[in-house]
Backbone atoms as SQL, in Angstrom:
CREATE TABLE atoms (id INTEGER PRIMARY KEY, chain TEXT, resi INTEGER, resn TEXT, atom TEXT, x REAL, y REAL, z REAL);
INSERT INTO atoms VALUES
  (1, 'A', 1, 'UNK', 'N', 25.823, -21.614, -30.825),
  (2, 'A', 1, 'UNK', 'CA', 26.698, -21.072, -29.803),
  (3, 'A', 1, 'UNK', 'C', 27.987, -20.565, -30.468),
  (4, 'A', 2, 'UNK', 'N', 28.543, -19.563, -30.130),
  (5, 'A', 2, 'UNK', 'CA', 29.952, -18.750, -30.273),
  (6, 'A', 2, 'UNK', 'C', 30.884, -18.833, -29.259),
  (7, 'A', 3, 'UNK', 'N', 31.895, -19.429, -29.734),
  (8, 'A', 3, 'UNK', 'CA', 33.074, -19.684, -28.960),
  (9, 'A', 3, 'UNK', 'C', 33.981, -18.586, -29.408),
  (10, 'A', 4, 'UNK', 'N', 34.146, -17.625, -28.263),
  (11, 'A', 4, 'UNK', 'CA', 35.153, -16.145, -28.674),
  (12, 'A', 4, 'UNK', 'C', 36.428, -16.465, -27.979),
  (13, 'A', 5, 'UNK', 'N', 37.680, -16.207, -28.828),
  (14, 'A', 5, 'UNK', 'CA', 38.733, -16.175, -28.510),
  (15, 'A', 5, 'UNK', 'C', 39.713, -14.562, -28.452),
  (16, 'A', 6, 'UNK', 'N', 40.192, -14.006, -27.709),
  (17, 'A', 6, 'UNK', 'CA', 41.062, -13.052, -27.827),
  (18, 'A', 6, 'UNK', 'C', 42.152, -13.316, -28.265),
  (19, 'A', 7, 'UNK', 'N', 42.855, -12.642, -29.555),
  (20, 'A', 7, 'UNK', 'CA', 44.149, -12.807, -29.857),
  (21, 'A', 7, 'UNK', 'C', 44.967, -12.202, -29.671),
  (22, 'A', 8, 'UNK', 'N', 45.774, -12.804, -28.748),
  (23, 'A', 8, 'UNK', 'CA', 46.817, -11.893, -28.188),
  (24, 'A', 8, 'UNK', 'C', 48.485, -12.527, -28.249),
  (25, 'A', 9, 'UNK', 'N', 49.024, -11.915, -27.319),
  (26, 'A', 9, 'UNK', 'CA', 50.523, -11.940, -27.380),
  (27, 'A', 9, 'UNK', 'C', 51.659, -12.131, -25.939),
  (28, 'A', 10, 'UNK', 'N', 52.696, -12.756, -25.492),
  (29, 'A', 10, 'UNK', 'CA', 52.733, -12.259, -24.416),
  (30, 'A', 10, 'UNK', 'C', 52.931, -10.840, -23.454),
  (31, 'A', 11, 'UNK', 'N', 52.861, -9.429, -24.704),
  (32, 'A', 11, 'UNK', 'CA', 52.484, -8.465, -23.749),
  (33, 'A', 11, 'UNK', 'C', 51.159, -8.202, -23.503),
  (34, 'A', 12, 'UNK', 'N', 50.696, -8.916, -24.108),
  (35, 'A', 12, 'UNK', 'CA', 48.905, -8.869, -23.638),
  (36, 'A', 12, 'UNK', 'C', 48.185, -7.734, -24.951),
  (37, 'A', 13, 'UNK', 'N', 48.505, -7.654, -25.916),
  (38, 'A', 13, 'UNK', 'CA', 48.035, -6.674, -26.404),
  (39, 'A', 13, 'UNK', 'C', 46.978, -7.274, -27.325),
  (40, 'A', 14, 'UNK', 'N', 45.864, -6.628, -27.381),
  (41, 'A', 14, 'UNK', 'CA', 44.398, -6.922, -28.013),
  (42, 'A', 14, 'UNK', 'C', 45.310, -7.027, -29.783),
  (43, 'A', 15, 'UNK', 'N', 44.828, -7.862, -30.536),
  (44, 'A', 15, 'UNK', 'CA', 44.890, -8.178, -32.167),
  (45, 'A', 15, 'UNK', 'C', 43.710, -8.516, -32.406),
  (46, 'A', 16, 'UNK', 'N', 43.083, -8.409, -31.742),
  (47, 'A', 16, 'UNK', 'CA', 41.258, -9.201, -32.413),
  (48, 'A', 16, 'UNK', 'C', 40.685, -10.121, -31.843),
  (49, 'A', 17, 'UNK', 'N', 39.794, -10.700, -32.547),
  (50, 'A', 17, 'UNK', 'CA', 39.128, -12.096, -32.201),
  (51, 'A', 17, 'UNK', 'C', 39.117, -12.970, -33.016),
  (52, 'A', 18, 'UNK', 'N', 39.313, -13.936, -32.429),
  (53, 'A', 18, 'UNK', 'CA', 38.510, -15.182, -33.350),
  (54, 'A', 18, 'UNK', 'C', 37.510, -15.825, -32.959),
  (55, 'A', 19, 'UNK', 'N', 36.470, -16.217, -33.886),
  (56, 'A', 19, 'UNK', 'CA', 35.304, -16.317, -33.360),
  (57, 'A', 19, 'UNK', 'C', 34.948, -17.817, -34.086),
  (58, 'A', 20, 'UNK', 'N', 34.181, -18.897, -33.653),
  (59, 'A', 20, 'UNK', 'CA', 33.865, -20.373, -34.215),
  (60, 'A', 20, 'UNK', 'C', 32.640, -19.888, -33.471),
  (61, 'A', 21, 'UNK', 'N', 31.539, -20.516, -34.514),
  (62, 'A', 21, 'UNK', 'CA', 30.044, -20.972, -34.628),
  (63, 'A', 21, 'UNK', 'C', 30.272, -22.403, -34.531),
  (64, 'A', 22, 'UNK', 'N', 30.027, -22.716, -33.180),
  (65, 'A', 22, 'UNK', 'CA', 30.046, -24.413, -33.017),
  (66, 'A', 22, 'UNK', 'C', 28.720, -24.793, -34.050),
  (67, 'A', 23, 'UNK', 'N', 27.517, -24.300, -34.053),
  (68, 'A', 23, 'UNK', 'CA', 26.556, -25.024, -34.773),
  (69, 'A', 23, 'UNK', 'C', 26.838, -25.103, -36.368),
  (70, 'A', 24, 'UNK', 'N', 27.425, -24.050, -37.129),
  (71, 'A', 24, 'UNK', 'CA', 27.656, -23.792, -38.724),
  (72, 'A', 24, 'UNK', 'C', 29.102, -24.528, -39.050),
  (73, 'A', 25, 'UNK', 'N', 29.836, -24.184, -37.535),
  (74, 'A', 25, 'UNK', 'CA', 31.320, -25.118, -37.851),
  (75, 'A', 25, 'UNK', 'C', 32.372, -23.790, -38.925),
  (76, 'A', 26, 'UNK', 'N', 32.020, -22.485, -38.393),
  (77, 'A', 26, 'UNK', 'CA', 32.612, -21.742, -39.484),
  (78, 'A', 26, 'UNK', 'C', 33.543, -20.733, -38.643),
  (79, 'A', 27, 'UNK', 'N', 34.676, -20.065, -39.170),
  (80, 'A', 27, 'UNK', 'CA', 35.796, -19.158, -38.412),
  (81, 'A', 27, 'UNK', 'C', 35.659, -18.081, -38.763),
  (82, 'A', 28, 'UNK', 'N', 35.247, -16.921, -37.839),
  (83, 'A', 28, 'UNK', 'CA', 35.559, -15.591, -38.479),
  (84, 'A', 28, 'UNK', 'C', 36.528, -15.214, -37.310),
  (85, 'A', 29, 'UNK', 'N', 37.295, -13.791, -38.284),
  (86, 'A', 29, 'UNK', 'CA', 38.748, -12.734, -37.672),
  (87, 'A', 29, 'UNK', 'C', 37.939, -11.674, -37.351),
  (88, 'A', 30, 'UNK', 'N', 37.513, -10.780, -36.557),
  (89, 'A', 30, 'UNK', 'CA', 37.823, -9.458, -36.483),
  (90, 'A', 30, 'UNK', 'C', 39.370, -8.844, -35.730),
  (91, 'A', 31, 'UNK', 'N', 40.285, -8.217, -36.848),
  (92, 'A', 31, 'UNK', 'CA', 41.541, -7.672, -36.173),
  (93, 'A', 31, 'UNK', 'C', 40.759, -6.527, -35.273),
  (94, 'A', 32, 'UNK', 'N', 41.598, -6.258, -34.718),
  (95, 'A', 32, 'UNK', 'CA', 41.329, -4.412, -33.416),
  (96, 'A', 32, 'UNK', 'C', 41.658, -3.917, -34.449),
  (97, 'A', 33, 'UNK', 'N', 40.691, -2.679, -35.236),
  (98, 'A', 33, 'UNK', 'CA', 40.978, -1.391, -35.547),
  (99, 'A', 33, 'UNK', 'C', 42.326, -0.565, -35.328),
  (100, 'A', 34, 'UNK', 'N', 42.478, -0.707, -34.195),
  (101, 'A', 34, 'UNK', 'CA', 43.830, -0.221, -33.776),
  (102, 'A', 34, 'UNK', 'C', 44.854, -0.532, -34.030),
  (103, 'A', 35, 'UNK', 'N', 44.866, -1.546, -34.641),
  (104, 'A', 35, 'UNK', 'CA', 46.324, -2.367, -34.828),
  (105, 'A', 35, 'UNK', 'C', 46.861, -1.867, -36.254),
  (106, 'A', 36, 'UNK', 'N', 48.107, -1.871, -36.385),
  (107, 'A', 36, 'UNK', 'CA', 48.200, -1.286, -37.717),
  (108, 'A', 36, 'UNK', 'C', 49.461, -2.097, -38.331),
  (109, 'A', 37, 'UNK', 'N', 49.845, -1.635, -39.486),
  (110, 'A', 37, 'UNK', 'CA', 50.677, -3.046, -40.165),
  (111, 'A', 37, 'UNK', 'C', 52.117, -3.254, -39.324),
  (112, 'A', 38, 'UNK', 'N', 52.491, -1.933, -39.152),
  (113, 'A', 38, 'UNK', 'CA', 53.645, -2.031, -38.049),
  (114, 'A', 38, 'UNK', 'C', 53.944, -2.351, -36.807),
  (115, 'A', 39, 'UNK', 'N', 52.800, -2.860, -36.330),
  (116, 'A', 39, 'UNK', 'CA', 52.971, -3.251, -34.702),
  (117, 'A', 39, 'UNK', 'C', 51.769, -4.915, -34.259),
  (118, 'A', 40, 'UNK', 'N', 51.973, -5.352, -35.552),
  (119, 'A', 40, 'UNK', 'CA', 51.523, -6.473, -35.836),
  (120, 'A', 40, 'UNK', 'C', 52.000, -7.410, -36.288),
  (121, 'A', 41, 'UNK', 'N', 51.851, -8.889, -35.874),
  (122, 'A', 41, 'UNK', 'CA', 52.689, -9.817, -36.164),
  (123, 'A', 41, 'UNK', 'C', 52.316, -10.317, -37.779),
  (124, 'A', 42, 'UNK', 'N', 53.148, -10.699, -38.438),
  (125, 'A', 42, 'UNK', 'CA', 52.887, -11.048, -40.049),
  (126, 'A', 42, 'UNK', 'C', 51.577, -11.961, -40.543),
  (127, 'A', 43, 'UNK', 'N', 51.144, -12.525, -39.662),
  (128, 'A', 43, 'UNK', 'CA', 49.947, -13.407, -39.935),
  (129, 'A', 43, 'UNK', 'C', 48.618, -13.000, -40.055),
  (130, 'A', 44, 'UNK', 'N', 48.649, -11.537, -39.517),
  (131, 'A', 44, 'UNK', 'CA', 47.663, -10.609, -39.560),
  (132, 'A', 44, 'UNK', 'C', 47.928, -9.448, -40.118),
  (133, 'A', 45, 'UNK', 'N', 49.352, -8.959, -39.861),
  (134, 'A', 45, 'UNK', 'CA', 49.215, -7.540, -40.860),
  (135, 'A', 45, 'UNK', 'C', 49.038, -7.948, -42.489),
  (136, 'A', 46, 'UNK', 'N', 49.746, -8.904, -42.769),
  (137, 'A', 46, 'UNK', 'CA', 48.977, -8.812, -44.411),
  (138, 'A', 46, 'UNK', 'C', 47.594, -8.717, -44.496),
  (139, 'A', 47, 'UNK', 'N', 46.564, -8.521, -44.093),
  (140, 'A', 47, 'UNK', 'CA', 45.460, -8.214, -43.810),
  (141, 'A', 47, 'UNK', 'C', 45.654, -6.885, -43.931),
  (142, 'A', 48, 'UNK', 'N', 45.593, -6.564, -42.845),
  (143, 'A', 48, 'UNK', 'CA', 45.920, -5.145, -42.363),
  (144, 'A', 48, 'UNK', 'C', 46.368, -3.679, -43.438),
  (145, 'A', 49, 'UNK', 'N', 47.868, -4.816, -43.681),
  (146, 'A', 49, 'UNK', 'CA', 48.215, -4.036, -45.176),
  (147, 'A', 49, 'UNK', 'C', 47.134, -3.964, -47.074),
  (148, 'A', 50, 'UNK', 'N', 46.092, -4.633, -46.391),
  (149, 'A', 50, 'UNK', 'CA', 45.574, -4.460, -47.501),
  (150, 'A', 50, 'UNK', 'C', 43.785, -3.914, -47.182),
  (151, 'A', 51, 'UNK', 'N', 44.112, -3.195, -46.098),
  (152, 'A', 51, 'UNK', 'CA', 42.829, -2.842, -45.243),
  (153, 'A', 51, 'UNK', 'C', 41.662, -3.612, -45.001),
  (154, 'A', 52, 'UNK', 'N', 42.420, -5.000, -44.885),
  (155, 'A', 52, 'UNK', 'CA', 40.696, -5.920, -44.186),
  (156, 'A', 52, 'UNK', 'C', 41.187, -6.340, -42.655),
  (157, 'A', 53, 'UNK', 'N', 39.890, -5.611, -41.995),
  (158, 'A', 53, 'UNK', 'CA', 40.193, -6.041, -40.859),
  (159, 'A', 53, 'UNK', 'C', 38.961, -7.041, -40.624),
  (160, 'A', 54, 'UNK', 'N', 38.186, -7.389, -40.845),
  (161, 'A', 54, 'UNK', 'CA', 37.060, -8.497, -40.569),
  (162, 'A', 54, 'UNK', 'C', 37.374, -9.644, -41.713),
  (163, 'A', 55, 'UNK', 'N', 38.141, -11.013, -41.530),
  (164, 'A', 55, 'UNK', 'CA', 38.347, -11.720, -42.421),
  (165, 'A', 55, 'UNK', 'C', 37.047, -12.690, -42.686),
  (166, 'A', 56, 'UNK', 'N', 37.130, -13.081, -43.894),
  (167, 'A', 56, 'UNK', 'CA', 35.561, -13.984, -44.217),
  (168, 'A', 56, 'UNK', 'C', 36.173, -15.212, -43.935),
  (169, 'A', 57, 'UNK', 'N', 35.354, -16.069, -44.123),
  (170, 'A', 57, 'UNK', 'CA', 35.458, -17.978, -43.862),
  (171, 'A', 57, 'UNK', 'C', 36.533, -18.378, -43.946),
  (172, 'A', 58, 'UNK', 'N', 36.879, -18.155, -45.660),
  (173, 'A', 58, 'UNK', 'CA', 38.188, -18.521, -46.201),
  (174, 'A', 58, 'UNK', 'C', 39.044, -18.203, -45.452),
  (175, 'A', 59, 'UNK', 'N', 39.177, -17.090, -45.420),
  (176, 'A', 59, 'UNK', 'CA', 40.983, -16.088, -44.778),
  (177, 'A', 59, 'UNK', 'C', 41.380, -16.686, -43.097),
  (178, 'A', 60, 'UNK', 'N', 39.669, -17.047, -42.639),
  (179, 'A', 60, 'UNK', 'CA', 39.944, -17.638, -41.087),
  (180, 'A', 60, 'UNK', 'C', 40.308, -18.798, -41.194),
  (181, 'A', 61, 'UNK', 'N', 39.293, -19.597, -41.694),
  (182, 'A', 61, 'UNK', 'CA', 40.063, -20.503, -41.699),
  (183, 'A', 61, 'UNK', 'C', 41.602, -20.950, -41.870),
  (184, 'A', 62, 'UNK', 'N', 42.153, -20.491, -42.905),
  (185, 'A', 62, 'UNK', 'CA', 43.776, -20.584, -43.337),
  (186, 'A', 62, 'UNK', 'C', 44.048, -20.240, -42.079),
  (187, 'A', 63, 'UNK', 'N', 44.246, -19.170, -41.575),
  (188, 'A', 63, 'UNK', 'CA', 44.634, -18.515, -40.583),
  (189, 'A', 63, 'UNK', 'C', 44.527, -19.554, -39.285),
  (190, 'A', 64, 'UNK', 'N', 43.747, -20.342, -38.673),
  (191, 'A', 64, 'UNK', 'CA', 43.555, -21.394, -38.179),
  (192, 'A', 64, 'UNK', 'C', 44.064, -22.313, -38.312),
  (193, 'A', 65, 'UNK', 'N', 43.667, -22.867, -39.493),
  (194, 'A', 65, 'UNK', 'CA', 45.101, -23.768, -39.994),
  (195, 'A', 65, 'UNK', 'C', 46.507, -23.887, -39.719),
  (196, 'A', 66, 'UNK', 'N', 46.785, -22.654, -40.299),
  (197, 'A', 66, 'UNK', 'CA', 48.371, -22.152, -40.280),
  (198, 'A', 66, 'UNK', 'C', 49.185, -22.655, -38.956),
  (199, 'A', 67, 'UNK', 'N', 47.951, -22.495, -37.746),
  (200, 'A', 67, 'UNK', 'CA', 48.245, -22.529, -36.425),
  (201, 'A', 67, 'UNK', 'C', 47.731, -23.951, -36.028),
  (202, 'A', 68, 'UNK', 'N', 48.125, -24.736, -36.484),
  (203, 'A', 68, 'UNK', 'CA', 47.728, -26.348, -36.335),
  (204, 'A', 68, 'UNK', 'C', 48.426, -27.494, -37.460),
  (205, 'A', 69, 'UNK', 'N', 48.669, -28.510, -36.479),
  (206, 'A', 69, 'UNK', 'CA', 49.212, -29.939, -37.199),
  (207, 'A', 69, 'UNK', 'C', 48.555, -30.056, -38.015),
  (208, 'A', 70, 'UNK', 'N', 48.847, -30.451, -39.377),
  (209, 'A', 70, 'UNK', 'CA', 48.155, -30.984, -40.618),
  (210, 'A', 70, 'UNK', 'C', 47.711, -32.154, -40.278),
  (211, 'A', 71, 'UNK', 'N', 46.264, -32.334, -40.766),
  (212, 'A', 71, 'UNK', 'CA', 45.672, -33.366, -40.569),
  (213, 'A', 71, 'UNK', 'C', 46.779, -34.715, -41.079),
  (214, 'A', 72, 'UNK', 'N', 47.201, -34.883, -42.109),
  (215, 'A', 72, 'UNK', 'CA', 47.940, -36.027, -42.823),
  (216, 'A', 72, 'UNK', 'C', 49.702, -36.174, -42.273),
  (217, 'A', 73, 'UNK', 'N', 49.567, -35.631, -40.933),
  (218, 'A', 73, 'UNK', 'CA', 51.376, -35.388, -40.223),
  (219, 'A', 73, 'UNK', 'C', 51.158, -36.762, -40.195),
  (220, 'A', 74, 'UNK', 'N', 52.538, -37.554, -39.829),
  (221, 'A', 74, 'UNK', 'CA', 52.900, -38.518, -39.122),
  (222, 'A', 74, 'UNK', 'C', 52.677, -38.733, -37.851),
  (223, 'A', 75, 'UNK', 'N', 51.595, -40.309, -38.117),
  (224, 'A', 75, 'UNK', 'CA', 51.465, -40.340, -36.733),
  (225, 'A', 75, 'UNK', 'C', 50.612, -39.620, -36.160),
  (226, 'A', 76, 'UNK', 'N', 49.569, -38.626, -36.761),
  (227, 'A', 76, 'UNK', 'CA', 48.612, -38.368, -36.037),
  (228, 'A', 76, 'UNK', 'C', 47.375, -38.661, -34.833),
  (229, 'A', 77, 'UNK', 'N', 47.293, -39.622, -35.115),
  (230, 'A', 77, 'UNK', 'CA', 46.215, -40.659, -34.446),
  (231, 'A', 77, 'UNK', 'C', 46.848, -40.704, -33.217),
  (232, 'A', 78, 'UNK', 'N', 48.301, -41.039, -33.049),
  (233, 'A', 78, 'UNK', 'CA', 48.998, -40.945, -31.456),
  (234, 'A', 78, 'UNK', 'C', 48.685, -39.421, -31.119),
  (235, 'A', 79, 'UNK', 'N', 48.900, -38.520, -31.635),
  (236, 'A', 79, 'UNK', 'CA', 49.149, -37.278, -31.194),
  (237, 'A', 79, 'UNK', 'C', 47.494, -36.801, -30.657),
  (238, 'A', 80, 'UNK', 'N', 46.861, -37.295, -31.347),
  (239, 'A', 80, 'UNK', 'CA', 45.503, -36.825, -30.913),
  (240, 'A', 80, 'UNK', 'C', 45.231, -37.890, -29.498),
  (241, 'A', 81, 'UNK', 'N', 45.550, -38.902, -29.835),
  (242, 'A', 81, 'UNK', 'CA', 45.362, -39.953, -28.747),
  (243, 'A', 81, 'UNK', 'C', 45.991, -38.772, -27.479),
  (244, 'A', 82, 'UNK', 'N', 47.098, -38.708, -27.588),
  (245, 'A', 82, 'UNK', 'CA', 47.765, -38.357, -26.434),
  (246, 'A', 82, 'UNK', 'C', 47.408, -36.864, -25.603),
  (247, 'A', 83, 'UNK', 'N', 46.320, -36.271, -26.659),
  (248, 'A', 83, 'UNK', 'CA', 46.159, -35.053, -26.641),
  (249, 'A', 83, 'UNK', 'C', 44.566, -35.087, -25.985),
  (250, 'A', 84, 'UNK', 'N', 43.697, -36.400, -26.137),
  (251, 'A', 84, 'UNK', 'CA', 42.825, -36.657, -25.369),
  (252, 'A', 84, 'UNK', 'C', 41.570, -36.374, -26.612),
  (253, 'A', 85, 'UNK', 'N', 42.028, -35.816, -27.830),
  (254, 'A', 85, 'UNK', 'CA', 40.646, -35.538, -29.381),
  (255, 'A', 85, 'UNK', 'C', 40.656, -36.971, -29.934),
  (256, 'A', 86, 'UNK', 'N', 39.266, -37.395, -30.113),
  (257, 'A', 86, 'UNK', 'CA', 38.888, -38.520, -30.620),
  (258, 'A', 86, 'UNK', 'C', 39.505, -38.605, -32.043),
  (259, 'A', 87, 'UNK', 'N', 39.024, -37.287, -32.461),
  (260, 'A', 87, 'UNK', 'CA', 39.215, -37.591, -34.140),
  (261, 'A', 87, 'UNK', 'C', 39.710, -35.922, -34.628),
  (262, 'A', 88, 'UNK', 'N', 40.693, -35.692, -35.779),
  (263, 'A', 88, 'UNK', 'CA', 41.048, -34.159, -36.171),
  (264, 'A', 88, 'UNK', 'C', 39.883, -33.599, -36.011),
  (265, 'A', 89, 'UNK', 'N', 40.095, -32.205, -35.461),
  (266, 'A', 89, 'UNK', 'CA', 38.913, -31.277, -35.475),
  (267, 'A', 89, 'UNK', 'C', 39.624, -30.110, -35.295),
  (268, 'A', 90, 'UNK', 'N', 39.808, -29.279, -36.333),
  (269, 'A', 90, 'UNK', 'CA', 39.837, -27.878, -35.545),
  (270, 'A', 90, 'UNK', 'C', 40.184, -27.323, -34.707),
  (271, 'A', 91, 'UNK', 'N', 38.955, -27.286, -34.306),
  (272, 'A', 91, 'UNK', 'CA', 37.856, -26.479, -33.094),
  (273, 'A', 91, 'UNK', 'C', 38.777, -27.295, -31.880),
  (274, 'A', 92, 'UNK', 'N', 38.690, -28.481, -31.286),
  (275, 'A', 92, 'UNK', 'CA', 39.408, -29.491, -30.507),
  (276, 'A', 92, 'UNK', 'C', 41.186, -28.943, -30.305),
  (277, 'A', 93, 'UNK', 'N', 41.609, -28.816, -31.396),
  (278, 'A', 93, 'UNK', 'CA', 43.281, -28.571, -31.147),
  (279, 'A', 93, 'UNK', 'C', 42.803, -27.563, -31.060),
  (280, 'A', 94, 'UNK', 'N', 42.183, -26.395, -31.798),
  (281, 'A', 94, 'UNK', 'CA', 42.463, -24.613, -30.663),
  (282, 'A', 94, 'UNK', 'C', 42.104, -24.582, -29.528),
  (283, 'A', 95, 'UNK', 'N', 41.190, -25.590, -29.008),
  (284, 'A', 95, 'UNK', 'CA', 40.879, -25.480, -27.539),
  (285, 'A', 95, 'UNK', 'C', 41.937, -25.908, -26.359),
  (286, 'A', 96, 'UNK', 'N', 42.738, -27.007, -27.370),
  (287, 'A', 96, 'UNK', 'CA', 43.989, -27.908, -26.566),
  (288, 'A', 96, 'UNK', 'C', 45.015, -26.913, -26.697),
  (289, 'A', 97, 'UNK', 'N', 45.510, -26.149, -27.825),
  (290, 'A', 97, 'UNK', 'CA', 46.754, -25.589, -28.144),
  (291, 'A', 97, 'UNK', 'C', 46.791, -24.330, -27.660),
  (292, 'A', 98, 'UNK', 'N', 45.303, -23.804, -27.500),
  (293, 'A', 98, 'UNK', 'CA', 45.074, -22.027, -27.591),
  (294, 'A', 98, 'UNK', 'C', 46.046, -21.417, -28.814),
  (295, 'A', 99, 'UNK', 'N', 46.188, -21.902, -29.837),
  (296, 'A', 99, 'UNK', 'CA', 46.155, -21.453, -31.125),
  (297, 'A', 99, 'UNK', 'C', 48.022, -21.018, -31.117),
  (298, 'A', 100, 'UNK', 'N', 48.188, -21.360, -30.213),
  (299, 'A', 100, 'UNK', 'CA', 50.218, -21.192, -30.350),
  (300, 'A', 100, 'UNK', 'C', 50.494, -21.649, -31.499),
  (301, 'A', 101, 'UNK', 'N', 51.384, -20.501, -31.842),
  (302, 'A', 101, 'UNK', 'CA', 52.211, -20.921, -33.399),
  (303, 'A', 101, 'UNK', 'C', 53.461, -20.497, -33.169),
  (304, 'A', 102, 'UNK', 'N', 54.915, -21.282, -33.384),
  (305, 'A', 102, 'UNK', 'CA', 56.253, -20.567, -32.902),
  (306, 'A', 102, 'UNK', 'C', 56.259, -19.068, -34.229),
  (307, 'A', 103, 'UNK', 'N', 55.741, -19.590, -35.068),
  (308, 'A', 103, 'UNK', 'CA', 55.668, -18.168, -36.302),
  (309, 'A', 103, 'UNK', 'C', 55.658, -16.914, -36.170),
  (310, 'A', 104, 'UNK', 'N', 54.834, -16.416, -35.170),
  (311, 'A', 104, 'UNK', 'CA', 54.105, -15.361, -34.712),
  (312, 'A', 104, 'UNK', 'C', 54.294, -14.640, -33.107),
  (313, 'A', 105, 'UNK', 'N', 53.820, -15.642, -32.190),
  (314, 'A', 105, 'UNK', 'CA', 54.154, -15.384, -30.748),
  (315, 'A', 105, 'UNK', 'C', 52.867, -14.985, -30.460),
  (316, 'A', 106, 'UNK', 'N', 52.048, -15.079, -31.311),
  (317, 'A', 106, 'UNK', 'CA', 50.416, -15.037, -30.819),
  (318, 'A', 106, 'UNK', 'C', 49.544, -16.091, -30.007),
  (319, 'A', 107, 'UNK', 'N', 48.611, -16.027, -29.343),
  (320, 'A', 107, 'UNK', 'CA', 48.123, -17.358, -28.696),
  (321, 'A', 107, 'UNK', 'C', 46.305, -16.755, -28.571),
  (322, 'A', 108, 'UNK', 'N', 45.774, -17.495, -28.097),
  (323, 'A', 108, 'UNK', 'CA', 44.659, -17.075, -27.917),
  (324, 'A', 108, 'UNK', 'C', 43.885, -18.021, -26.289),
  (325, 'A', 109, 'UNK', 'N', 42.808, -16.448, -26.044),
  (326, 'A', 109, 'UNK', 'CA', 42.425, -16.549, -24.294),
  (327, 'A', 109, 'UNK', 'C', 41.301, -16.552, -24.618),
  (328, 'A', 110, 'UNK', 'N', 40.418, -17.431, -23.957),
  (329, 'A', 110, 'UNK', 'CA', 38.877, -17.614, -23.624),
  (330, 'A', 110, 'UNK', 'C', 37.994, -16.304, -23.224),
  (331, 'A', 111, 'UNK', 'N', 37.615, -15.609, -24.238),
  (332, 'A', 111, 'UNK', 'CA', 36.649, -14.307, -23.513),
  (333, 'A', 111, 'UNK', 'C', 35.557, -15.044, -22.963),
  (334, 'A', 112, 'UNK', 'N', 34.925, -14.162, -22.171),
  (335, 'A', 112, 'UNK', 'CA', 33.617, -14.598, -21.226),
  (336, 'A', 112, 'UNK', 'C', 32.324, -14.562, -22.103),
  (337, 'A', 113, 'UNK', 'N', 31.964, -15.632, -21.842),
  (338, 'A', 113, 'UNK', 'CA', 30.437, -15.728, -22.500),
  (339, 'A', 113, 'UNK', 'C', 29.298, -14.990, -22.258);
């Protein structure tokens, strides 16, 4: 199964997808074509600026990351407690957080299955 996310902004403007393979457990980026280094937030135009718009495993993942508590924060175990995730996962905080990062101003929306 594919869990698709739209990445967007609060003017609503399309940046891509992010996409998780619940069964492989793996992250891919496609940015929008359209987007270009200047009207993109920094977490994606370096991409952009170097003409990849479909990122592989690696690049998503980070990118995922970037947008999430480090597993080894302080005090994690409360935070997940309180957050209702058994154990760090990913997949679990982008579903809780929708991928908010104060960095950027990007978030991400549930496309339809």
């Amino acid at each position: 199964m594919l869990a698709k996310y739209l990445i967007t902004d609060n003017a609503g403007l399309d940046y891509g997808l992010l996409i998780y393979d619940v069964g492989t457990k793996v992250w891919h980026i496609e940015i929008n074509p359209a987007r270009t280094w200047d009207d993109t937030p920094l977490s994606l135009a370096i991409y952009i600026r170097n003409g990849i718009y479909s990122l592989d495993e690696k690049q998503s993942l980070s990118w995922v990351r970037e947008r999430l508590l480090p597993p080894n924060r302080q005090n994690i175990h409360h935070i997940l407690r309180e957050m209702g995730i058994s154990e760090y996962d990913e997949f679990a905080f982008i579903r809780k957080t929708r991928g908010v990062s104060p960095n950027d101003g990007l978030f991400l929306v549930d496309t339809i299955q």
